[in-house]
N, C-alpha and C positions, 0 to 999 in steps of 0.2 A: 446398678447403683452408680453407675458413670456419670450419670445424668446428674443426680444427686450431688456427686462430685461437685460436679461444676457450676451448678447452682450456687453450693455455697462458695465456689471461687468466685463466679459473677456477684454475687452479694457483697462479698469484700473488695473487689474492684470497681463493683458498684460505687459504694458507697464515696473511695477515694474521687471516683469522677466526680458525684454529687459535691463533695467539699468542692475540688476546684470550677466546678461552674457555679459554685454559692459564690463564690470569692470574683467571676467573670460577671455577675447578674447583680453583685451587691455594686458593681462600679458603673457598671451599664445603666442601672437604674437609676439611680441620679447623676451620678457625671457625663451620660449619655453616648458613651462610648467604647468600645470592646478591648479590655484591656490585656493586648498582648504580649506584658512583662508577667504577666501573673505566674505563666510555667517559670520562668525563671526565678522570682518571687519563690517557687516551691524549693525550685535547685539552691538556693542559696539560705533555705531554712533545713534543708537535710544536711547540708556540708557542715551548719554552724550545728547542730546536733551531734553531727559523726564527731568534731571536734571537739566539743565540750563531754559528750562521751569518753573518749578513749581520753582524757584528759582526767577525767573525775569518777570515771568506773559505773557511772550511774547515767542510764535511760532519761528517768524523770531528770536531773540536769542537762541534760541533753534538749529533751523537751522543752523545758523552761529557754533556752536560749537558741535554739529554734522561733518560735514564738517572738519573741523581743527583737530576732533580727529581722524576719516577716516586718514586723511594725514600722522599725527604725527606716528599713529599706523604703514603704511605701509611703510613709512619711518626707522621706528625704525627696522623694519623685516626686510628689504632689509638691513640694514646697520650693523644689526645682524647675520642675518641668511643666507640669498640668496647670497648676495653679493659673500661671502665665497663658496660657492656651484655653482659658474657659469662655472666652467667650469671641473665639476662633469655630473655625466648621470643625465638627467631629472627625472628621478624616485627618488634618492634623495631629490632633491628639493621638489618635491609629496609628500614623506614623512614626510619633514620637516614641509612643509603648516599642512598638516593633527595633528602633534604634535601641532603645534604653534596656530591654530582654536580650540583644548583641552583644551590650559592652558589659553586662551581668556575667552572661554565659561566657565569653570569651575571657575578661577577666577571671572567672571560678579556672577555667583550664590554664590560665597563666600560673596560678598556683596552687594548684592542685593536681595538674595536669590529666589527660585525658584517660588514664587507666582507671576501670570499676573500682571502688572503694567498697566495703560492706563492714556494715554495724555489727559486735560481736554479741551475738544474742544469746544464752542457754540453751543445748538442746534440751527437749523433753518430750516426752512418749504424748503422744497424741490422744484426745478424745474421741473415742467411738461412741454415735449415736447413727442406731439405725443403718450398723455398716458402713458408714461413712464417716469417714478418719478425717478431725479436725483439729486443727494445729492451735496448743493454747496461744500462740504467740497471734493468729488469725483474729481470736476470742478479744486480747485483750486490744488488738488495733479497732475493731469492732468498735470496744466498749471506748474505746477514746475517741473516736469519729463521732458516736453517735453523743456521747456527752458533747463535745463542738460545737455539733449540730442544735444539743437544746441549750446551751450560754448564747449561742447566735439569737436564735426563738428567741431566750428572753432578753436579752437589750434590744430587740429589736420591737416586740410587743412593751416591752414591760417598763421599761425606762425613758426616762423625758428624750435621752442621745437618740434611741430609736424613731420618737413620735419624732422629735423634728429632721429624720433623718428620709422618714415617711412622707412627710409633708412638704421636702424639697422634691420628690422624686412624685407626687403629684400633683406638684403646682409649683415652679422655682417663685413667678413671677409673684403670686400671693403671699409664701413662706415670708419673702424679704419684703415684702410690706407689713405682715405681720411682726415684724421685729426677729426674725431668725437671723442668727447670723449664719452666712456661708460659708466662712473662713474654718469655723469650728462644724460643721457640722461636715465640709471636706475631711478637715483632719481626722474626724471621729471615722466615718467612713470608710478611711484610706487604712488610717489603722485595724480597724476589725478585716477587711479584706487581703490586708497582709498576714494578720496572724492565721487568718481561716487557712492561706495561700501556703505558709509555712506548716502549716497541719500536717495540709495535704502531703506534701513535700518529704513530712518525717514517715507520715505513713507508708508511702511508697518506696522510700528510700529502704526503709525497715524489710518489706516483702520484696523488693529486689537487690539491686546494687545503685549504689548512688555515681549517677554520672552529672558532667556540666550539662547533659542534653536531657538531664530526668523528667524537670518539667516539661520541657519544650515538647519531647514525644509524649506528652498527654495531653496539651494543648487542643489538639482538634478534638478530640473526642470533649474537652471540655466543654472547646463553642458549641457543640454540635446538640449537647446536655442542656446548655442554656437557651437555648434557642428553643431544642424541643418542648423544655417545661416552658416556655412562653418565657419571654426576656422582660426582666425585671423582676421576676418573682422567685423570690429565693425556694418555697417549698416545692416550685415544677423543677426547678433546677436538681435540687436533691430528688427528687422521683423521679425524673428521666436520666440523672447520673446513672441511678440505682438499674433501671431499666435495660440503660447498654451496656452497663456491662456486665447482666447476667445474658442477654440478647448476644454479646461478642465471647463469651464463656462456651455458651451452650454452638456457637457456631462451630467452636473449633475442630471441633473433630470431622467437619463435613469440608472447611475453606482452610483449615490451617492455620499458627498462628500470625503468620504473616498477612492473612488477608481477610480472618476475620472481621477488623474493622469496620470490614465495607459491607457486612449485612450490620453494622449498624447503622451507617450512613444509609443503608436501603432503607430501613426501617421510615430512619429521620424524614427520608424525605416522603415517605409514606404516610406518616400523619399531620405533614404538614401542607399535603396537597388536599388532607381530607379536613386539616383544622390547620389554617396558616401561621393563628397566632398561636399555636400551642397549645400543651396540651391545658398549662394553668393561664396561659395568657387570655388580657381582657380587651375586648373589640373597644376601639375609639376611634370617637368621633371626631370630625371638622371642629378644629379652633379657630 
């Protein structure tokens, strides 16, 4: 039943990868480049959760401004920094995320400073199904991921913000002859990819300890999720999230948890020598 174990631990780390590479694919695909504030993004939505927690005794407040500070953060950066750089080379903008996830992260340890923090959660007697002991607290991060996941789905299918957020990310040039604006369809963007970012952030923070480095050491497993489901597409992103980290779950017991990782990175690079563009990615042509 070990196995089974870890399954469902890879299922719930799964899933966290999934959110943060929604959050690294929702930016790539239309603003065209990998944004490396986003772990930080997460660290600074589980701090303002721990804080409004322990401040109001309540989770869901917690959550609520988690979420709003995600927004407010990648708002402030697009309207700072990216904005001004869109129509600079992509590598720029890289660089800039990577400064701008430093002065995040080092700021959180200015006041916060560097020792584990953790949310104070209820014990409770765990779920047996099938021998296998699952933690309600597991259950209900689940059910808040996977709810995320389908508010994403629908502004993204189901509202005019998403069609024209679809429509810059496969054609800029066309959208804004068709009358889209950029300006707003940035902002709308940046903020749904901050809140997804701050999700992630409360979840992880919740199943571990909240450090300044929380996001940051998920980051690569996040690129690595987004790339594999094929970049740009939010549903490879969350199926290859899901994929490593039941793939880095189940390793553990053979590589340890230090080095699990890197059968997932084997993996990565395994079906991306067998499918380059991923596993949801779409083959294009010469412009």
């Amino acid at each position: 039943m070990l196995s089974l174990d870890l399954l469902v631990a890879g299922l719930i780390s799964g899933l966290v990868i999934g959110l943060s590479a929604l959050a690294v694919t929702l930016v790539f695909g239309v603003a065209r480049f990998p944004n490396a504030a986003t772990g930080d993004a997460m660290s600074l939505g589980a701090y303002a959760a721990l804080a409004v927690a322990a401040g109001t005794g309540s989770l869901v407040a917690g959550g609520v401004a988690a979420v709003l500070a995600g927004i407010l953060l990648n708002v402030i950066l697009y309207l700072l920094v990216f904005r001004h750089l869109s129509d600079r080379s992509p590598i720029m903008s890289l660089l800039a995320s990577i400064g701008a996830g430093f002065m995040i992260r080092s700021s959180l340890g200015l006041v916060y400073g560097q020792d584990p923090q953790a949310f104070r959660v209820p014990l409770a007697r765990p779920l047996v199904l099938l021998d296998v002991r699952v933690q309600w607290l597991d259950l209900k991060l689940a059910g808040l991921t996977l709810a995320t996941l389908a508010v994403v789905y629908l502004i993204l299918a189901k509202t005019a913000a998403g069609r024209r957020m679809r429509a810059v990310s496969a054609d800029p040039a066309l959208a804004r002859v068709s009358g889209i604006d950029p300006t707003r369809v940035m902002l709308t963007l940046w903020a749904l990819a901050g809140g997804v970012s701050a999700v992630a952030g409360l979840v992880l923070g919740l199943k571990t300890v909240v450090t300044p480095d929380l996001g940051w050491n998920l980051l690569l497993p996040a690129f690595a999720a987004a790339v594999l489901g094929g970049i740009g597409s939010p549903l490879g992103a969350v199926a290859a999230g899901i994929l490593l980290g039941i793939v880095q779950e189940l390793a553990t017991p053979f590589v340890g948890f230090t080095y699990k990782i890197a059968i997932a990175f084997a993996v990565l690079m395994l079906v991306l020598l067998i499918r380059p563009r991923g596993l949801f990615g779409r083959a294009e042509g010469a412009r």
